[in-house]
C-alpha positions in Angstrom: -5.0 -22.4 9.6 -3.5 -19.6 12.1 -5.7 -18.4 14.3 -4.2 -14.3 14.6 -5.5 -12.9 18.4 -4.6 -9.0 18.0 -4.0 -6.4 20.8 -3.6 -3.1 20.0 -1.8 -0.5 22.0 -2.5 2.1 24.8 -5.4 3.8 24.7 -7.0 1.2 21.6 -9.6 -1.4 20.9 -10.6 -4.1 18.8 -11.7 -1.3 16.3 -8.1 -0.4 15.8 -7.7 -3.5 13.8 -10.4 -3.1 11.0 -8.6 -2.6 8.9 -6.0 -5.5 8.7 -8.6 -8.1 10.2 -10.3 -8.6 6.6 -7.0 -10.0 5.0 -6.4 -12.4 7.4 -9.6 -13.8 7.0 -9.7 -13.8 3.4 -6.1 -16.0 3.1 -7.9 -18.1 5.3 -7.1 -18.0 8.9 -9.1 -16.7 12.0 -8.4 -13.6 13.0 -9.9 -11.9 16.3 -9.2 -8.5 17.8 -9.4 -8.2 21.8 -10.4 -5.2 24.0 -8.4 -5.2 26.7 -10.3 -4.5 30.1 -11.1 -0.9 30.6 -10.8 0.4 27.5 -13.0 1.4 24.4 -16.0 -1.4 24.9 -14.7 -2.5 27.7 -14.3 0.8 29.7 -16.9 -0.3 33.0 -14.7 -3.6 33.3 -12.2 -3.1 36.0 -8.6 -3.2 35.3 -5.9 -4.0 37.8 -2.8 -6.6 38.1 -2.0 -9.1 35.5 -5.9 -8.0 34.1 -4.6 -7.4 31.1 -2.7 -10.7 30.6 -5.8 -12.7 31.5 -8.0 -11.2 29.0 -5.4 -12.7 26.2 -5.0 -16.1 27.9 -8.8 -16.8 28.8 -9.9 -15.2 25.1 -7.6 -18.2 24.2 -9.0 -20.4 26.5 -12.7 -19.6 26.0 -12.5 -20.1 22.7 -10.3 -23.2 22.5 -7.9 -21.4 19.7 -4.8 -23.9 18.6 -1.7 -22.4 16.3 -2.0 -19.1 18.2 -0.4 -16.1 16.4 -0.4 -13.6 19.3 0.1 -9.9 18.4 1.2 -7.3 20.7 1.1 -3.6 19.7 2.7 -1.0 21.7 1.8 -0.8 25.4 0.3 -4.3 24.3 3.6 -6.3 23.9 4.2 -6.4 27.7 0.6 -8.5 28.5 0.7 -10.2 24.9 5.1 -11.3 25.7 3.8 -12.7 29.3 0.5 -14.4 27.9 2.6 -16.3 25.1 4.0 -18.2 27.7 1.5 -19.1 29.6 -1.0 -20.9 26.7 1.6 -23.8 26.3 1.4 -25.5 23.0 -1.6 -23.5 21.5 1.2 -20.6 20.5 2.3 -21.0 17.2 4.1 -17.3 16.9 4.3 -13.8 18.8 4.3 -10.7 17.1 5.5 -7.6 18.8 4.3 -4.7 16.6 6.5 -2.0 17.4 6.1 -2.8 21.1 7.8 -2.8 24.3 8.3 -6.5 25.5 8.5 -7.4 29.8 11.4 -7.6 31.4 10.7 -10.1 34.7 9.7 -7.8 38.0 9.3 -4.2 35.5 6.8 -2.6 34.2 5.5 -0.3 31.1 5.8 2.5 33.9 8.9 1.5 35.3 10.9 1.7 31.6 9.1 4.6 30.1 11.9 6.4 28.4 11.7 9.8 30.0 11.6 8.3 33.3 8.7 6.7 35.4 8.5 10.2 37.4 6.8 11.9 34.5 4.9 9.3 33.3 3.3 8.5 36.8 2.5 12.0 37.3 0.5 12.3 34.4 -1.5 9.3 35.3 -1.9 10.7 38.9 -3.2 13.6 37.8 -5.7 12.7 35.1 -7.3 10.4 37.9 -5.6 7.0 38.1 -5.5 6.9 34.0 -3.4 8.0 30.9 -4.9 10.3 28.7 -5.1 9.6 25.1 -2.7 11.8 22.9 -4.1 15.3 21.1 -3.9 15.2 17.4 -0.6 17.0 16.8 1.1 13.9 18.8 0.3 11.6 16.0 2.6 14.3 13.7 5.2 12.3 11.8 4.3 8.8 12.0 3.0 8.5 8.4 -0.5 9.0 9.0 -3.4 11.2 7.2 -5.7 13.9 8.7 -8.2 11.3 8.3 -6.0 8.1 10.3 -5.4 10.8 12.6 -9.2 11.8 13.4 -9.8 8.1 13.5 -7.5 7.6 16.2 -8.4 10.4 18.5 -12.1 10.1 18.0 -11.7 6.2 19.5 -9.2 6.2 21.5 -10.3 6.0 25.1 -8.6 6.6 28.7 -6.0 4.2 29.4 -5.9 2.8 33.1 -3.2 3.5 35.0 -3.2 0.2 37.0 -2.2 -1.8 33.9 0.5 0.3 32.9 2.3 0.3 36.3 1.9 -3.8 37.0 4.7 -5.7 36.9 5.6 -8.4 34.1 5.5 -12.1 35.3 7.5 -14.2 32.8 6.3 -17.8 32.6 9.0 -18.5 30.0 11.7 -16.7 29.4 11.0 -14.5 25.6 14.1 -15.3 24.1 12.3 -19.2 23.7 9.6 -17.8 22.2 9.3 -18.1 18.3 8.8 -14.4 17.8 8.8 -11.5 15.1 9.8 -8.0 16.5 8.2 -5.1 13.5 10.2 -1.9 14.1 8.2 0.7 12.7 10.8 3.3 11.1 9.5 6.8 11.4 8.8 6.2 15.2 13.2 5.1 15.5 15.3 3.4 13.0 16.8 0.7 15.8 14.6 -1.3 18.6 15.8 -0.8 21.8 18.4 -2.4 23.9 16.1 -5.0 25.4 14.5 -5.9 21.7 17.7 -5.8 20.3 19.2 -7.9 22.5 16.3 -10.7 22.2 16.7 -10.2 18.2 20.6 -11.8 19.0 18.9 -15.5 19.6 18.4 -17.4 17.6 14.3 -17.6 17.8 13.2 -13.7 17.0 13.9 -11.8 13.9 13.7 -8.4 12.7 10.8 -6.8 10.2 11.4 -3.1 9.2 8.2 -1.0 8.0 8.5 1.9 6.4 6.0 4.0 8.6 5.0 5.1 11.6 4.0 3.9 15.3 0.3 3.4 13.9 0.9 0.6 11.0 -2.6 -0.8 11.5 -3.8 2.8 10.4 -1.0 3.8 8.4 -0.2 0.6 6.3 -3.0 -2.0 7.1 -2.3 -4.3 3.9 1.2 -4.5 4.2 0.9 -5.3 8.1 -1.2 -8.4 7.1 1.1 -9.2 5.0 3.7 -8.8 7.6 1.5 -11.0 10.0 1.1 -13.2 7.0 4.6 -14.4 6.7 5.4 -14.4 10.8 2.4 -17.0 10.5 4.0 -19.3 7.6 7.5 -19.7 9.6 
């Protein structure tokens, strides 16, 4: 038995995994969603440096959780990449779900794609915190006027602390035994740095037909996805 410990993006909670959670369970294995500290549930907890990555390790921890399938989605990757080295031999597998992964000394802020400038800003001026996309930004990425309603009616401010801490690599990712799920509609290739860690000889490459939101879009065939990352 797996035990699956899922992290959704920016801006999510547990809730955004309701969807795929139920699978899991039912071919057997344990399967437990996390809120990440100030967000959704969790929005009065305080979130700061390396917050995010000791949520994953001491959920771990706390609930003494052996053959660990960690799964990073999104924003998520970075804290999920950093805490799959630090729980030793209770990892089994890391999934990165259409994510970005650390890079040693950067940050989700640091490597946004249009510049840290821009995304900074934003935070700065919605308080210290990233506000949650409006409706039309989910345009595209395979999802329905319902999945889309969903998504904005839960999704919560994201705090701007976690986005601009910088990744501390306890093992280098290219060890980990990974699975790297680039969601089509939201870029046909993974970046440079995923692509890069796809050359070892430990991570390989899922495609999904769909957008950035799989776990909204195409819950059943994301278990399945999870499924088979589990088995290898």
């Amino acid at each position: 038995m797996s035990n699956f410990v899922l992290v959704a993006g920016a801006w999510l909670g547990s809730w955004a995994w309701d969807e795929v959670v139920p699978a899991l369970r039912e071919a057997g294995h344990g399967a437990r969603p996390l809120t990440l500290s100030g967000l959704a549930d969790k929005q009065s907890v305080p979130a700061g440096r390396q917050s995010h990555v000791r949520d994953i390790v001491e959920e771990v921890e706390r609930l003494d959780l052996r053959d660990v399938v960690l799964v990073g989605h999104s924003y998520s990757g970075i804290p999920v990449g950093q805490a799959a080295g630090r729980i030793g031999d209770r990892l089994a597998h890391v999934v990165f779900v259409d994510s970005s992964v650390p890079a040693a000394g950067e940050s989700f802020v640091s490597t946004w794609w249009e510049g840290p400038a821009k995304l900074e800003a934003a935070i700065a001026e919605n308080g210290g915190f990233w506000a949650p996309p409006a409706a039309a930004d989910f345009a595209g990425q395979g999802l329905t006027d319902e999945q889309i309603a969903r998504l904005v009616a839960g999704a919560t401010p994201h705090p701007g602390a976690s986005l601009a801490d910088p990744a501390v690599l306890a093992r280098p990712l290219g060890e980990l035994p990974a699975t790297y799920v680039k969601c089509l509609l939201d870029g046909a290739e993974p970046t440079d740095d995923v692509a890069a860690l796809l050359a070892g000889e430990r991570w390989r490459l899922v495609e999904m037909d769909t957008g950035h939101w799989p776990m909204f879009s195409q819950p059943g065939e994301l278990a399945r996805v999870l499924l088979e990352a589990a088995g290898r």
